[in-house]
N, C-alpha and C positions, 0 to 999 in steps of 0.2 A: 304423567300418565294422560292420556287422551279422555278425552272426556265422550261417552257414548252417547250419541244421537237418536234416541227413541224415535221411529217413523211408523207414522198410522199406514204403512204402506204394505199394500197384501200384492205379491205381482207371482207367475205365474209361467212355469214351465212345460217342457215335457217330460221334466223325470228328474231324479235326484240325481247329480254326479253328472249331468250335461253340461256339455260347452257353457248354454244359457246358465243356466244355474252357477258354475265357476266363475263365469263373468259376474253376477248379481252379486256374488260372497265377496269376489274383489273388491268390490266398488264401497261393498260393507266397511271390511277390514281396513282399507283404506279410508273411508272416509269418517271411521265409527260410527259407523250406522247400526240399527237394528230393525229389519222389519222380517216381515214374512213371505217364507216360501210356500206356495199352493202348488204343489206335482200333481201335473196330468198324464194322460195317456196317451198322448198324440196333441199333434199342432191343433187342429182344429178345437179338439175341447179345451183347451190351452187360450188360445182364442176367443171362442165362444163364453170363458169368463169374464173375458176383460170386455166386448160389447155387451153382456148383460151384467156389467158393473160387479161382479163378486169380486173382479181385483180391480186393485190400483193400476196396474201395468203389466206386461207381459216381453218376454224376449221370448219373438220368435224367428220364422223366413220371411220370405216374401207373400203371404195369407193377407198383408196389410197393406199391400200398394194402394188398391182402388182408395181403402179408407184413409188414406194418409191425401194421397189425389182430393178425394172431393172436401175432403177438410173435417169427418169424423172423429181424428186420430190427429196425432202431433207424434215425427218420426222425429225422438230426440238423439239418439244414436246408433250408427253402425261397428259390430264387430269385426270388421273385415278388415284388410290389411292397407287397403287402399277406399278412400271414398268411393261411394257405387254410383254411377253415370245418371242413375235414376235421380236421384234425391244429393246432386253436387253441393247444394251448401250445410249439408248434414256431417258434422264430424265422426270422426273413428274413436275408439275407445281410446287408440294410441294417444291419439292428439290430444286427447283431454286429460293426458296424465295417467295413463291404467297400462301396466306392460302385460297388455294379453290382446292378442287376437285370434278371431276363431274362421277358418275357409272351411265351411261343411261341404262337404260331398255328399249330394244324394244319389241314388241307385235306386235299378231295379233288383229285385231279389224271384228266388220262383223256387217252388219245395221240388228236397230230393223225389228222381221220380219222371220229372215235367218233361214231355220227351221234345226231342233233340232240336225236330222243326222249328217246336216254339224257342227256341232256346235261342237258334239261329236267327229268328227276327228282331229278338232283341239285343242281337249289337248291329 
């Protein structure tokens, strides 16, 4: 049996049952790890813990280029399917041994209702 890995490590989503989050569990189960998940409500407060230290780490988008840029942050991994052109000598989850990758899609969204002009500008 695997021996589980106790980790002082608190890291930090946007919500239970996200991409991020399945990626964190993977990495758990495979590696018998145990630490903790802190769900937030958005990237930003997601974020916003991990520059005022309440977590260890954070998986999020792109909120972390500048701080990974001036040397704030350390970008230890990408979920994408491919290295991202920004950060080339950053590995993939693949590469490291983990078979999940994640390609989000964002969008815009607009409540029933929003009439049609606005609708139209944004495609």
């Amino acid at each position: 049996m695997r021996r589980r890995i106790r980790a002082k490590v608190k890291y930090s989503t946007t919500g239970v049952g996200t991409p991020q989050h399945q990626s964190m569990e993977l990495v758990a189960k495979q590696e018998g790890i145990v630490w903790t998940h802190v769900p937030y409500p958005g990237t930003m407060p997601a974020f916003m813990a991990l520059l005022g230290g309440h977590v260890t780490a954070q998986v999020g988008s792109g909120e972390f280029i500048p701080y990974v840029k001036d040397g704030t942050l350390r970008l230890l991994v990408t979920q994408g399917e491919h290295r991202i052109k920004t950060f080339p000598d950053v590995p993939t989850m693949k590469e490291l041994g983990y078979d999940f990758y994640n390609e989000t899609v964002f969008l815009f969204a607009a409540p029933k209702g929003t009439p049609q002009y606005i609708i139209d500008k944004g495609g």
